[in-house]
PDB file of N, CA, C and O in Angstrom, chain B, residues numbered from 101:
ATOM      1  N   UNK B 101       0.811  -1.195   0.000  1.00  0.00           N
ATOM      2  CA  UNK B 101       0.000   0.000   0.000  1.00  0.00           C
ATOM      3  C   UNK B 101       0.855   1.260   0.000  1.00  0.00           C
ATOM      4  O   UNK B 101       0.244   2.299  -0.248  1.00  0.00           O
ATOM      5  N   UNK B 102       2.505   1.373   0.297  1.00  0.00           N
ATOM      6  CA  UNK B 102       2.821   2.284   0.396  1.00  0.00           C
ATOM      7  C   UNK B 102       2.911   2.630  -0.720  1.00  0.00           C
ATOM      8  O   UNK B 102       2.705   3.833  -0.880  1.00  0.00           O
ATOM      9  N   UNK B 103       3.205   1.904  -1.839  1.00  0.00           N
ATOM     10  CA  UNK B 103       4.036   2.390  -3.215  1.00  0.00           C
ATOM     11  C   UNK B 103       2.524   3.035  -3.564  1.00  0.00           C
ATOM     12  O   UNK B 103       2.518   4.214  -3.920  1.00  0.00           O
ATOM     13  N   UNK B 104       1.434   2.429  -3.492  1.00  0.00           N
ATOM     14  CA  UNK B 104       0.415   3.146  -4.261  1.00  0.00           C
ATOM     15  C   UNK B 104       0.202   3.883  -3.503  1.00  0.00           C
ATOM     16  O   UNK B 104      -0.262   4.794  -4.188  1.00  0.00           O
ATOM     17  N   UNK B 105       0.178   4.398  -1.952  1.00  0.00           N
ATOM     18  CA  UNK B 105       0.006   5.734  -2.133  1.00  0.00           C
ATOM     19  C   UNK B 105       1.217   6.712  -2.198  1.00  0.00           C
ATOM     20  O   UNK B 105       0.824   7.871  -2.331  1.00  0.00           O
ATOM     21  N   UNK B 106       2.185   6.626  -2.160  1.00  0.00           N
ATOM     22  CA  UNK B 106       3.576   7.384  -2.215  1.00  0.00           C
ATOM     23  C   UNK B 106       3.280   7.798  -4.183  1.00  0.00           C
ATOM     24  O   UNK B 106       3.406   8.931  -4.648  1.00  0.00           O
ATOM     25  N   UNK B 107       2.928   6.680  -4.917  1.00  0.00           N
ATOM     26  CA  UNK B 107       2.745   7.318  -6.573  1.00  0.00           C
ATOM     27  C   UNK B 107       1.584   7.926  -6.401  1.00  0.00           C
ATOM     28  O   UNK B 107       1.662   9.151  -6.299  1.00  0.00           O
ATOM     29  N   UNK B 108       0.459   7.420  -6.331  1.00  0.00           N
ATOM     30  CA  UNK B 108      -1.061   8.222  -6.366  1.00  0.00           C
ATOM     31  C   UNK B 108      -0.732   9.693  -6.029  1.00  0.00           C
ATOM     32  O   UNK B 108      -0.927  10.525  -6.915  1.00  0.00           O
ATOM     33  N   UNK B 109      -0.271  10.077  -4.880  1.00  0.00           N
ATOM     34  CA  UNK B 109      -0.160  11.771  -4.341  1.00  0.00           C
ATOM     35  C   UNK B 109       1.270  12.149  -5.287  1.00  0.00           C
ATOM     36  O   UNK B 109       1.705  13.244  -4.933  1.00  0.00           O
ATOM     37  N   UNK B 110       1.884  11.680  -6.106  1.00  0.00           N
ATOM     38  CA  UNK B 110       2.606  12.098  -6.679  1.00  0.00           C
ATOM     39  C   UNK B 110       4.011  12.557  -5.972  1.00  0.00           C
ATOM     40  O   UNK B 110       4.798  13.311  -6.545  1.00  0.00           O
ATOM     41  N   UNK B 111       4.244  12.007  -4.630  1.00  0.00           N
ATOM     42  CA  UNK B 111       5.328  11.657  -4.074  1.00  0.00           C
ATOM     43  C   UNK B 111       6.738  11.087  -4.756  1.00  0.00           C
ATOM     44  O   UNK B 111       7.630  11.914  -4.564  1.00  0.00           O
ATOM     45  N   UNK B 112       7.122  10.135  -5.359  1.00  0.00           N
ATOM     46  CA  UNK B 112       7.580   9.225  -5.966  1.00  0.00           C
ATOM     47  C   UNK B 112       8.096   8.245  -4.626  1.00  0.00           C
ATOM     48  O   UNK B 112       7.422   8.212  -3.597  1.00  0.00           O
ATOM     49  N   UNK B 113       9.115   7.616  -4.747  1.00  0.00           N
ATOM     50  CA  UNK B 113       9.782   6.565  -3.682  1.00  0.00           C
ATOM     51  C   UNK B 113      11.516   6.649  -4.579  1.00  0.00           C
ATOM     52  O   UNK B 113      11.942   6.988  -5.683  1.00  0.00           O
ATOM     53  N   UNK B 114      12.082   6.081  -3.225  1.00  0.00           N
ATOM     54  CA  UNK B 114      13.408   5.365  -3.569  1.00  0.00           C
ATOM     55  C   UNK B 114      13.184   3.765  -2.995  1.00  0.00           C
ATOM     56  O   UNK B 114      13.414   3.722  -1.786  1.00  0.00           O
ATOM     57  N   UNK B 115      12.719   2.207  -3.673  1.00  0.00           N
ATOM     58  CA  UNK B 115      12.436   1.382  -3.358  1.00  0.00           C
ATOM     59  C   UNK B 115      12.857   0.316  -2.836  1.00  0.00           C
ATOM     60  O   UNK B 115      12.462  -0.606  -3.549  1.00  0.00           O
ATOM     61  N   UNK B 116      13.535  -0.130  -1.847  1.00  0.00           N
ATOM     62  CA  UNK B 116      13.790  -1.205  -1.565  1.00  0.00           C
ATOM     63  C   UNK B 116      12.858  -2.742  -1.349  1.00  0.00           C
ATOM     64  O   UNK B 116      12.369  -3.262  -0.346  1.00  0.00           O
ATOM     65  N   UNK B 117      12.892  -3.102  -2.638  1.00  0.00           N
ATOM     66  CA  UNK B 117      12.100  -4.341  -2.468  1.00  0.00           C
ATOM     67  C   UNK B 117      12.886  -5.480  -1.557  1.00  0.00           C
ATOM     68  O   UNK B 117      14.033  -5.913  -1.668  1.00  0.00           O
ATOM     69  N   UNK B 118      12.042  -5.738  -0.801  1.00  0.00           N
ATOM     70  CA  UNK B 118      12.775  -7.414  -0.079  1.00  0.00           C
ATOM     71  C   UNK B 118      12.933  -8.598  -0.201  1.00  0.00           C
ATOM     72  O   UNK B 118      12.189  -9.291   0.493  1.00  0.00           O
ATOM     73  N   UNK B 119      13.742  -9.177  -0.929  1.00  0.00           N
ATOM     74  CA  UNK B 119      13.948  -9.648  -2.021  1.00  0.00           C
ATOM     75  C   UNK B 119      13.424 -10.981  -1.216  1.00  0.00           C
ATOM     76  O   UNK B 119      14.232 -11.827  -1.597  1.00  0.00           O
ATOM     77  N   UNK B 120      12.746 -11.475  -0.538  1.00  0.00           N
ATOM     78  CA  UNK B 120      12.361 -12.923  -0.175  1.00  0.00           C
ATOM     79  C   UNK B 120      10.787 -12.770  -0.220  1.00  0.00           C
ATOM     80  O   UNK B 120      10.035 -13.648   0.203  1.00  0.00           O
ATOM     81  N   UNK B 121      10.326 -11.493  -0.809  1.00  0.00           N
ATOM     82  CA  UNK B 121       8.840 -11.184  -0.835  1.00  0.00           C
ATOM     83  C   UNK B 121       8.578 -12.701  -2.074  1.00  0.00           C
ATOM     84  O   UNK B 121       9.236 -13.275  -2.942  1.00  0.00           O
ATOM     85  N   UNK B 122       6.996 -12.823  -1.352  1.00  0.00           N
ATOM     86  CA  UNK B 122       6.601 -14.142  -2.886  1.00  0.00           C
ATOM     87  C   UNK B 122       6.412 -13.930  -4.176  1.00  0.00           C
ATOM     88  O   UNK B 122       5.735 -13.168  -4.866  1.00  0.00           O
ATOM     89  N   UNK B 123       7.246 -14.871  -4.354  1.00  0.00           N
ATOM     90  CA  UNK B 123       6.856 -14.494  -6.203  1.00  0.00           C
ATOM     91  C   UNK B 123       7.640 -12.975  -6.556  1.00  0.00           C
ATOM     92  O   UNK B 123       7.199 -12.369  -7.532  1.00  0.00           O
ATOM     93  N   UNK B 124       8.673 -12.415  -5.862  1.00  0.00           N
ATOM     94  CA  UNK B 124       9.175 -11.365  -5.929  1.00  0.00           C
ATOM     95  C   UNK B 124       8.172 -10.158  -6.348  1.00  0.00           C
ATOM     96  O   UNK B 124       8.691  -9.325  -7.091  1.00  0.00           O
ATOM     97  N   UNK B 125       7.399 -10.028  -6.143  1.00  0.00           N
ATOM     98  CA  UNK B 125       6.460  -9.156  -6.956  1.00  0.00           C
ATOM     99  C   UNK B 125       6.339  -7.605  -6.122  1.00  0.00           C
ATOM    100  O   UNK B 125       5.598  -6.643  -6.324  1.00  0.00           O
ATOM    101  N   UNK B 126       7.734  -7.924  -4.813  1.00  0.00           N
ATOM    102  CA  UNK B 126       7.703  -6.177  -4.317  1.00  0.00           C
ATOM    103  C   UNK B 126       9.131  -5.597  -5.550  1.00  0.00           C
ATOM    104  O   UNK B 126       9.425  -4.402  -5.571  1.00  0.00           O
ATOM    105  N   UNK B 127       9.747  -6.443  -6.321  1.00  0.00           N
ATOM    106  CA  UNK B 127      10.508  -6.163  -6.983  1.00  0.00           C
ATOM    107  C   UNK B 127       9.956  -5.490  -8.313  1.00  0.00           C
ATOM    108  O   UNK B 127      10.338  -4.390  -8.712  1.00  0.00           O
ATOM    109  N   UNK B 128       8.910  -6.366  -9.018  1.00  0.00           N
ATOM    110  CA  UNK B 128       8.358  -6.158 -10.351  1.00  0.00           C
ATOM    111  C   UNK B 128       7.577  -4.892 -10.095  1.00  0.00           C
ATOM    112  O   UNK B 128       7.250  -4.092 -10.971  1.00  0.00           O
ATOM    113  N   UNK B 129       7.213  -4.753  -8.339  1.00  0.00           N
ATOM    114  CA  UNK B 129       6.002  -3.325  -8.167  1.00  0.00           C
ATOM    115  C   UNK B 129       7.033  -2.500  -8.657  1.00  0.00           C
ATOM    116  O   UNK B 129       6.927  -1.722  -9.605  1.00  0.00           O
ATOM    117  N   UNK B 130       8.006  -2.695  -7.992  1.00  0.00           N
ATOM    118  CA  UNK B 130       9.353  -1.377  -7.812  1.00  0.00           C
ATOM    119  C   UNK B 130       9.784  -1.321  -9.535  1.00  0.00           C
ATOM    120  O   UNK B 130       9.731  -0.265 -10.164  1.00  0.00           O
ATOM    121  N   UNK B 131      10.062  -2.172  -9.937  1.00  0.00           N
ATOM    122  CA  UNK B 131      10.573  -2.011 -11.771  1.00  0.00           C
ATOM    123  C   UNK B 131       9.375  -1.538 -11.982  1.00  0.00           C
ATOM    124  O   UNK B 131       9.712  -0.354 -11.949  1.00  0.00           O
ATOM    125  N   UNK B 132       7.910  -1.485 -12.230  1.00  0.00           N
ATOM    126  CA  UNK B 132       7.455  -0.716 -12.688  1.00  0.00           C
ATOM    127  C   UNK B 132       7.051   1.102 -12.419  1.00  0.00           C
ATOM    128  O   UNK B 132       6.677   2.059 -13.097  1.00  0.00           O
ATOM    129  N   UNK B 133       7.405   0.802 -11.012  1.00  0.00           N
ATOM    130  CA  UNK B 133       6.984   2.169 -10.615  1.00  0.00           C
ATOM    131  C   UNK B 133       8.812   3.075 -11.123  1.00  0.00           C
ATOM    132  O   UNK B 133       8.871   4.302 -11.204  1.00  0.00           O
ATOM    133  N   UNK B 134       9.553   2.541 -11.282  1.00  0.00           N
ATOM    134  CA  UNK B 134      10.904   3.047 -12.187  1.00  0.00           C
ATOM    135  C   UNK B 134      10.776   3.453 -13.326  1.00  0.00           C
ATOM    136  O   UNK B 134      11.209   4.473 -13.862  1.00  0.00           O
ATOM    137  N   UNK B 135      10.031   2.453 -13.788  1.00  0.00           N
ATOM    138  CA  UNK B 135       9.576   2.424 -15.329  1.00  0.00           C
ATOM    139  C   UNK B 135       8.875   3.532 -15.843  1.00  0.00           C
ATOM    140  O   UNK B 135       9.150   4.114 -16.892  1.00  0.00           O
ATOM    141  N   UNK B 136       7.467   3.946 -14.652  1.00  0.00           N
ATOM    142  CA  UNK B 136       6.964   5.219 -14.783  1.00  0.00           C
ATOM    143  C   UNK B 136       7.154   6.345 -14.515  1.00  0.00           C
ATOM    144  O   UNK B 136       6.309   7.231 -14.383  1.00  0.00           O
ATOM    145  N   UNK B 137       8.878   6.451 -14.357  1.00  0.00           N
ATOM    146  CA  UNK B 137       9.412   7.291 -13.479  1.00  0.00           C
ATOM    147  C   UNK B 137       8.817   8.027 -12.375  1.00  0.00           C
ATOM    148  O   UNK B 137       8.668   9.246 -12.454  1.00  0.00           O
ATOM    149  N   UNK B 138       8.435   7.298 -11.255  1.00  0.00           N
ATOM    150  CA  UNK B 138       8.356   7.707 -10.227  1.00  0.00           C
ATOM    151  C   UNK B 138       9.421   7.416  -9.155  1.00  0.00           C
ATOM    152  O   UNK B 138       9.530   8.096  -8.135  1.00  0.00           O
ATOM    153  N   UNK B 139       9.960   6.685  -9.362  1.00  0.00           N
ATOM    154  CA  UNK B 139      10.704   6.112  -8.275  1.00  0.00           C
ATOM    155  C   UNK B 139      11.731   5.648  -8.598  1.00  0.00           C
ATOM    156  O   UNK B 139      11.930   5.610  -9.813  1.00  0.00           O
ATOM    157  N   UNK B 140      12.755   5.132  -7.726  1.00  0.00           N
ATOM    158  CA  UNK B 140      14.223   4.630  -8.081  1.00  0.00           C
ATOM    159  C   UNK B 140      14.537   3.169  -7.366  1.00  0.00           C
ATOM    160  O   UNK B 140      14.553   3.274  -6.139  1.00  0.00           O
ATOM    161  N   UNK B 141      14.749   2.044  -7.778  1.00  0.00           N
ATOM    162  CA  UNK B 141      14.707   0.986  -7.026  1.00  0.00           C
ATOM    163  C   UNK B 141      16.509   0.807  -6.568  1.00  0.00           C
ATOM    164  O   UNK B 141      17.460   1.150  -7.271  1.00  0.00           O
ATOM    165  N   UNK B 142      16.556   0.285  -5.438  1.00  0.00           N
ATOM    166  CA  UNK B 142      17.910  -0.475  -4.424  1.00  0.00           C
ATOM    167  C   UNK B 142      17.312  -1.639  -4.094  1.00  0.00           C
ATOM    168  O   UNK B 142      16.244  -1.914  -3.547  1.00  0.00           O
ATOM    169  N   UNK B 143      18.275  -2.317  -4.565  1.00  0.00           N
ATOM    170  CA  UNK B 143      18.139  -4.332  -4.241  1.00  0.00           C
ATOM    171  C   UNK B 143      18.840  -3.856  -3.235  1.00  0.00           C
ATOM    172  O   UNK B 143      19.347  -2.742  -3.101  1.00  0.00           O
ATOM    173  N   UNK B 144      18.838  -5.069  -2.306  1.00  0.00           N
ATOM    174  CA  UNK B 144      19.121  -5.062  -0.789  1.00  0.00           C
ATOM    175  C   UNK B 144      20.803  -5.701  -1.406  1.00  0.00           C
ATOM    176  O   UNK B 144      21.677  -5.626  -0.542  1.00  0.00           O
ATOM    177  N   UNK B 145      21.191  -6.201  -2.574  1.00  0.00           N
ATOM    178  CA  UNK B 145      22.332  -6.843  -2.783  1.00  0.00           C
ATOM    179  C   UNK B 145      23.311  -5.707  -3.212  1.00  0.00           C
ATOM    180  O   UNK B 145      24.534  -5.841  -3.256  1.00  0.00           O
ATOM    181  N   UNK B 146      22.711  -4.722  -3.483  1.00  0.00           N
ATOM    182  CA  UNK B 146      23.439  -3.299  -3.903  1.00  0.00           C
ATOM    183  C   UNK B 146      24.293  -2.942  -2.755  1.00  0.00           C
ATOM    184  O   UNK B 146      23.985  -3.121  -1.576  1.00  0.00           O
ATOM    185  N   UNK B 147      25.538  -2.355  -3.246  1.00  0.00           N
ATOM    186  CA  UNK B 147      26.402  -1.780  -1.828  1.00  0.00           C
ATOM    187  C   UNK B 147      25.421  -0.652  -1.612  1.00  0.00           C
ATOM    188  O   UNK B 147      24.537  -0.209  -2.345  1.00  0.00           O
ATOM    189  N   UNK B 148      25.959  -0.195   0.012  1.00  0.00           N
ATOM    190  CA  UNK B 148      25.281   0.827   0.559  1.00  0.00           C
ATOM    191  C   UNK B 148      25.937   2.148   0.094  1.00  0.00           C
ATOM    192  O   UNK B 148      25.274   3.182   0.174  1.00  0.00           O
ATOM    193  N   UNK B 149      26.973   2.170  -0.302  1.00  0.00           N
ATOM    194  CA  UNK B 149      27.563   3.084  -1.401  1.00  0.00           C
ATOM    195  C   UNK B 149      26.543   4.059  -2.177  1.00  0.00           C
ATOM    196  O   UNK B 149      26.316   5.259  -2.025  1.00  0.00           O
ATOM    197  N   UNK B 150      25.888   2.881  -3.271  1.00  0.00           N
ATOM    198  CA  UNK B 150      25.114   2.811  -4.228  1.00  0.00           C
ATOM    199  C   UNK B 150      24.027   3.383  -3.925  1.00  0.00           C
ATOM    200  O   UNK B 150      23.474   3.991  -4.842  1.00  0.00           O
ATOM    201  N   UNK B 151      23.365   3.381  -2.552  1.00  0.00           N
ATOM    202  CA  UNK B 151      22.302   3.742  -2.135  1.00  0.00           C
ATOM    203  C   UNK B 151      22.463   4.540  -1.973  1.00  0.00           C
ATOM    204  O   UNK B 151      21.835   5.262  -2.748  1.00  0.00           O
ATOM    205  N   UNK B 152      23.503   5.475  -0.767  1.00  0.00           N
ATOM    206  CA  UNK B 152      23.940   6.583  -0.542  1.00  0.00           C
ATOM    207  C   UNK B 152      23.680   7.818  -2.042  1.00  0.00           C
ATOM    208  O   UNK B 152      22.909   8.773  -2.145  1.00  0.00           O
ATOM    209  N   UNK B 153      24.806   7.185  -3.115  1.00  0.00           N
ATOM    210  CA  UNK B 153      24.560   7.830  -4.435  1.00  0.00           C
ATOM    211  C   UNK B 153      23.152   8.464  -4.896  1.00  0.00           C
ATOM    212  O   UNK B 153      22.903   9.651  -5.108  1.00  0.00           O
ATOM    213  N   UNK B 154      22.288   7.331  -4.994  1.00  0.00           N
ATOM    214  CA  UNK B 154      20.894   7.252  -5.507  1.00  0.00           C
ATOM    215  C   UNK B 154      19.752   8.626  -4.304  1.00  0.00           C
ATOM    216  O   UNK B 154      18.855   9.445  -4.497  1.00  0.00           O
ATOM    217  N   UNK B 155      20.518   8.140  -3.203  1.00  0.00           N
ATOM    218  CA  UNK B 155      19.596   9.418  -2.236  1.00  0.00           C
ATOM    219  C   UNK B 155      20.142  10.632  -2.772  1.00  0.00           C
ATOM    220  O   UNK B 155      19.358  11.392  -3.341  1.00  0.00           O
ATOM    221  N   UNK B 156      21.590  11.002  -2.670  1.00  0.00           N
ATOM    222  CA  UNK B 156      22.247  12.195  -3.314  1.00  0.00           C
ATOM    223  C   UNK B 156      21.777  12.877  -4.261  1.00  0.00           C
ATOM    224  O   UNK B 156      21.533  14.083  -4.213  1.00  0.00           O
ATOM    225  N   UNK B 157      21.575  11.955  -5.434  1.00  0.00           N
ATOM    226  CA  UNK B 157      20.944  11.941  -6.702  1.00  0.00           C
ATOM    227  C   UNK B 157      19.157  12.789  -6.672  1.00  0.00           C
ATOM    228  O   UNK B 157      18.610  13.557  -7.464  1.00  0.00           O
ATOM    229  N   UNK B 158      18.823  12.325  -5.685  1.00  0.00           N
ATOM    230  CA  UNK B 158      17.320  12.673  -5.710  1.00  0.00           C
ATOM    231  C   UNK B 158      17.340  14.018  -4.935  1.00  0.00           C
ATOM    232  O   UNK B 158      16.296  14.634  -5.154  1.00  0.00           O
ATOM    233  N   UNK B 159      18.287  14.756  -4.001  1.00  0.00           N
ATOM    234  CA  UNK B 159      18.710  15.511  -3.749  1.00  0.00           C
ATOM    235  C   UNK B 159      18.916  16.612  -4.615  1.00  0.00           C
ATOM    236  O   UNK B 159      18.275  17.635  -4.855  1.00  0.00           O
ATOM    237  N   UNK B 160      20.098  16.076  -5.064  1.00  0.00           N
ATOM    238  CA  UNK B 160      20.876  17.112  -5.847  1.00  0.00           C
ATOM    239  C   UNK B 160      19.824  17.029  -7.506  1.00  0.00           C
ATOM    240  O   UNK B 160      19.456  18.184  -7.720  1.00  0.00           O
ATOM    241  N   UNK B 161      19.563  16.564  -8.055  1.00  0.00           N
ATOM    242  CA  UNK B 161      18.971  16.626  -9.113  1.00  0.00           C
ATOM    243  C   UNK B 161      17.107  17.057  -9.039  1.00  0.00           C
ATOM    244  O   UNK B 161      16.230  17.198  -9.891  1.00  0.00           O
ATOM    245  N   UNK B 162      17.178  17.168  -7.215  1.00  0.00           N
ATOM    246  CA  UNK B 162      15.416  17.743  -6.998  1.00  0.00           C
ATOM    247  C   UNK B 162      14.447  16.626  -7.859  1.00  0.00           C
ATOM    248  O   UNK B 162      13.387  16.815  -8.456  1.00  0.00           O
ATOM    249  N   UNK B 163      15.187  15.489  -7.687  1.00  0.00           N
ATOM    250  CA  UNK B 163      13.910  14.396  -8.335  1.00  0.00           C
ATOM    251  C   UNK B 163      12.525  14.626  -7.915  1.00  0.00           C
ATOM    252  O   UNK B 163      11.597  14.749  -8.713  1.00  0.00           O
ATOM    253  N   UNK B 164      12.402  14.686  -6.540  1.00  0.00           N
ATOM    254  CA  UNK B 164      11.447  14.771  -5.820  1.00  0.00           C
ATOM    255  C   UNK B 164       9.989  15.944  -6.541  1.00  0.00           C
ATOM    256  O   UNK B 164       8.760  15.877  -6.584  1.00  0.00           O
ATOM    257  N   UNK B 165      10.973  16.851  -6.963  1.00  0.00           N
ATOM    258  CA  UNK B 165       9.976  18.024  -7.407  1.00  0.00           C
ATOM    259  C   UNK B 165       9.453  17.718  -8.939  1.00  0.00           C
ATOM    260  O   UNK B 165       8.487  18.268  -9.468  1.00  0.00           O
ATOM    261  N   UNK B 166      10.468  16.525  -9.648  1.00  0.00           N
ATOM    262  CA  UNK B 166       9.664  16.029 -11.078  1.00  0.00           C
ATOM    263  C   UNK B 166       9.151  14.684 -10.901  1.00  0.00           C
ATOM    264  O   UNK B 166       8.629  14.015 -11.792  1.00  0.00           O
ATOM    265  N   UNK B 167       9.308  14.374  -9.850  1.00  0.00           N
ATOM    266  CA  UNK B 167       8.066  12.949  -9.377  1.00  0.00           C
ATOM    267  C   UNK B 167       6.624  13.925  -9.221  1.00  0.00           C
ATOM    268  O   UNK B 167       5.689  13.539  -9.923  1.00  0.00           O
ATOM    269  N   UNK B 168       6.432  14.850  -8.573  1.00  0.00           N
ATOM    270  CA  UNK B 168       5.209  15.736  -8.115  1.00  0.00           C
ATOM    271  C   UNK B 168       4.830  16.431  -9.351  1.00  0.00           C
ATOM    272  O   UNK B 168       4.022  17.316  -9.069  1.00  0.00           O
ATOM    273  N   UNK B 169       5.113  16.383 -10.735  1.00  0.00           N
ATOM    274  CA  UNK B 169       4.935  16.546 -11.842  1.00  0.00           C
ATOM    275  C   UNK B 169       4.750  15.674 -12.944  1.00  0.00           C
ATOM    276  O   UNK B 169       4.055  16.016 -13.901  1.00  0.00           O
ATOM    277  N   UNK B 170       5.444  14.330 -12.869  1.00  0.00           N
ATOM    278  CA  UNK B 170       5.423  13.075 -14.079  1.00  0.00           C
ATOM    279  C   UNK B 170       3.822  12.825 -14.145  1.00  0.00           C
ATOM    280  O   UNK B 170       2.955  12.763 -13.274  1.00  0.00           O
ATOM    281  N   UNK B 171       3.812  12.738 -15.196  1.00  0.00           N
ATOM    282  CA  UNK B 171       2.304  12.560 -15.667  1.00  0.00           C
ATOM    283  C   UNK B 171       2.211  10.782 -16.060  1.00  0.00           C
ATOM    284  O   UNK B 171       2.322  10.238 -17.159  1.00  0.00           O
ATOM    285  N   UNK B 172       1.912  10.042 -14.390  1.00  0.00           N
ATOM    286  CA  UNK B 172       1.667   8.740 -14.736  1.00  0.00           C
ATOM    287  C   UNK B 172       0.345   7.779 -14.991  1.00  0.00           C
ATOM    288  O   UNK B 172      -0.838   8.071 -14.812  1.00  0.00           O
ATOM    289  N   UNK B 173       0.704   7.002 -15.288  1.00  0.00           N
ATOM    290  CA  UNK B 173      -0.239   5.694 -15.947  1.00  0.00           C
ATOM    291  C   UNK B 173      -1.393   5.175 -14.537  1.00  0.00           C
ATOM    292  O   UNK B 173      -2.584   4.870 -14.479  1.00  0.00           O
ATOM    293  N   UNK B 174      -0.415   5.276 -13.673  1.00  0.00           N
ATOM    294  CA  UNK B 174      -1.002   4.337 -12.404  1.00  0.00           C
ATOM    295  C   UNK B 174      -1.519   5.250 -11.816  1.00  0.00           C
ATOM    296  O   UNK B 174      -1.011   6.315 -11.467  1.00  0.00           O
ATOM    297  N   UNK B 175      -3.061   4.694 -11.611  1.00  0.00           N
ATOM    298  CA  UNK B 175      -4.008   5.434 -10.811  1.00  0.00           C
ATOM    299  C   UNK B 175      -4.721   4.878  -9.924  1.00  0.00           C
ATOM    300  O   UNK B 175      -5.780   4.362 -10.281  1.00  0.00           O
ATOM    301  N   UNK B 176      -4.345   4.840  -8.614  1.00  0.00           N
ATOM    302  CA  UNK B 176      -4.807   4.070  -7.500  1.00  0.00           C
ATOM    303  C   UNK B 176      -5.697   4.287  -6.908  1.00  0.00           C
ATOM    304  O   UNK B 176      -6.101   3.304  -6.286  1.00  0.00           O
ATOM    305  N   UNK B 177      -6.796   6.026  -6.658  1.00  0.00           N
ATOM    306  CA  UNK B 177      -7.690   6.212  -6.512  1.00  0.00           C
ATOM    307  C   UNK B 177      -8.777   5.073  -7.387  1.00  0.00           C
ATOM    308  O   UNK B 177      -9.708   4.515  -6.807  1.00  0.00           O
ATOM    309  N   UNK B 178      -8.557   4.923  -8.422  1.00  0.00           N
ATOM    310  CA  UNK B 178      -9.767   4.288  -9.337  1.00  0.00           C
ATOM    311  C   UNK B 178      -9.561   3.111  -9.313  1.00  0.00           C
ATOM    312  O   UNK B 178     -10.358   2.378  -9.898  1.00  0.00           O
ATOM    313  N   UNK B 179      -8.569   2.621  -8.717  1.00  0.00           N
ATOM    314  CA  UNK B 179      -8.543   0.765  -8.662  1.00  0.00           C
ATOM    315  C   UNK B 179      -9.570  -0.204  -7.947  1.00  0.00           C
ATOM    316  O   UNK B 179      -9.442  -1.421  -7.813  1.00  0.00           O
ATOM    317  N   UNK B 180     -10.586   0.571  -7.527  1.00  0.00           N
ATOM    318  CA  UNK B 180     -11.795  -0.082  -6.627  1.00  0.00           C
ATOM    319  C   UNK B 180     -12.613  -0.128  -7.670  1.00  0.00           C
ATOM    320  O   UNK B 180     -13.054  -1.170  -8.154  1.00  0.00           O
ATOM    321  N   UNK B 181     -12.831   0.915  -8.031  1.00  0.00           N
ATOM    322  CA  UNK B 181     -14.134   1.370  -9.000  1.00  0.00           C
ATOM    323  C   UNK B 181     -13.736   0.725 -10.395  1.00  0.00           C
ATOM    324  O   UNK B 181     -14.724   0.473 -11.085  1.00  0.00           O
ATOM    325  N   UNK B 182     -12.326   0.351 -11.058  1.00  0.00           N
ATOM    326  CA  UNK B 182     -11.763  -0.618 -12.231  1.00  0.00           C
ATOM    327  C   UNK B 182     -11.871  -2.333 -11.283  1.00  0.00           C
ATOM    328  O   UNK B 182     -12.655  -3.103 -11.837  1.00  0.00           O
ATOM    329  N   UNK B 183     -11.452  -2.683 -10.501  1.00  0.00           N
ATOM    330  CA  UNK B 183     -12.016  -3.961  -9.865  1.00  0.00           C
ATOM    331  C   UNK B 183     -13.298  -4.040  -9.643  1.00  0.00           C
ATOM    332  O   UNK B 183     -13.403  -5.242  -9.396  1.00  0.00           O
ATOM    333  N   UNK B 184     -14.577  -3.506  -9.540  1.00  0.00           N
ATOM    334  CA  UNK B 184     -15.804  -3.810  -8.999  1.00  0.00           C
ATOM    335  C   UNK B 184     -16.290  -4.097 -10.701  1.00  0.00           C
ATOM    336  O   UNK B 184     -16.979  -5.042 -11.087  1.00  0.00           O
ATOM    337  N   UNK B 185     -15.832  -3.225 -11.370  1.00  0.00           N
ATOM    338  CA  UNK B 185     -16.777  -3.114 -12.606  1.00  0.00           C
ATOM    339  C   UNK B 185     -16.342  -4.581 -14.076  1.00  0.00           C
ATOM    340  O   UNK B 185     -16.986  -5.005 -15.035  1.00  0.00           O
ATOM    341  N   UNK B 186     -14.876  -4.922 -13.473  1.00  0.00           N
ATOM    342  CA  UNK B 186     -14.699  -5.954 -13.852  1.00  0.00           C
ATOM    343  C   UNK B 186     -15.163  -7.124 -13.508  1.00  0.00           C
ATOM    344  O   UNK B 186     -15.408  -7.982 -14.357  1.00  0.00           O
ATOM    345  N   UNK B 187     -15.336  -7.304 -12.285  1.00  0.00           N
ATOM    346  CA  UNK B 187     -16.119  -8.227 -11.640  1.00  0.00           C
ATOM    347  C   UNK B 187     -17.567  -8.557 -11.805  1.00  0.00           C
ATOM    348  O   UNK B 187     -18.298  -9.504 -11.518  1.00  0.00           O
ATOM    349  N   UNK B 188     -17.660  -7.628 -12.266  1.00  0.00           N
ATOM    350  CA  UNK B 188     -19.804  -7.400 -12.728  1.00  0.00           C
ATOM    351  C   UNK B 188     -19.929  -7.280 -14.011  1.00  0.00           C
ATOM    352  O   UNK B 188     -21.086  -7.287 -14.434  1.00  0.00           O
ATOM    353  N   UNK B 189     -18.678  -7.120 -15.118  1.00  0.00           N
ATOM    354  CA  UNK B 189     -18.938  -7.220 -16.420  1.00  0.00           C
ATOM    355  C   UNK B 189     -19.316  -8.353 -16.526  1.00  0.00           C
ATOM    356  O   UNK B 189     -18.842  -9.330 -15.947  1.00  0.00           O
ATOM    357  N   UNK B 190     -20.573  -8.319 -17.585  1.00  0.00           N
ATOM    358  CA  UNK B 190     -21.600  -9.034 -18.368  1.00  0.00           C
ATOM    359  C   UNK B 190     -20.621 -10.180 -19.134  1.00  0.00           C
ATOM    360  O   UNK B 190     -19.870  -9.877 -20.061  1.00  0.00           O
ATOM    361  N   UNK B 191     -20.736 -11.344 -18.670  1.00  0.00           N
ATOM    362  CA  UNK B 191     -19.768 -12.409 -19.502  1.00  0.00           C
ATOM    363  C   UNK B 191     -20.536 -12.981 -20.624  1.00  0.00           C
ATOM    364  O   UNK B 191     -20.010 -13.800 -21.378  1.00  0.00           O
TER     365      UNK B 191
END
């Protein structure tokens, strides 16, 4: 729930997925929310170096202020109202 609401308000994230999550799928959340440039993913196998960098980065380059601007795909307000109506489409 965090990633969708950290993208929904147009926050972005820096992501650490945990890599023993099932089916890895806090990884694939995190590659996509990269993908939509909102966010920046760190594997837990990454030096802490690397991480350090990547915070710097969002710093110094004010990521933060073009995450609160990217015009994305994922819309988490409407994911109730896109699940209910799929569920009740006419088969």
């Amino acid at each position: 729930m965090s990633l969708s609401e950290a993208v929904s308000l147009k926050r972005g994230a820096l992501i650490i997925p945990l890599p023993s999550a099932i089916d890895n799928h806090q990884l694939l959340n995190a590659l996509n929310i990269s993908q939509q440039k909102m966010g920046l993913v760190h594997q837990e196998s990454e030096s802490v170096e690397l991480l350090a960098q990547k915070l710097q980065m969002i710093v110094e380059k004010n990521l933060y202020k073009e995450w609160a601007i990217t015009d994305c795909d994922i819309d988490h307000f409407q994911a109730s109202r896109t699940m209910l109506s799929s569920i009740l489409k006419p088969k």
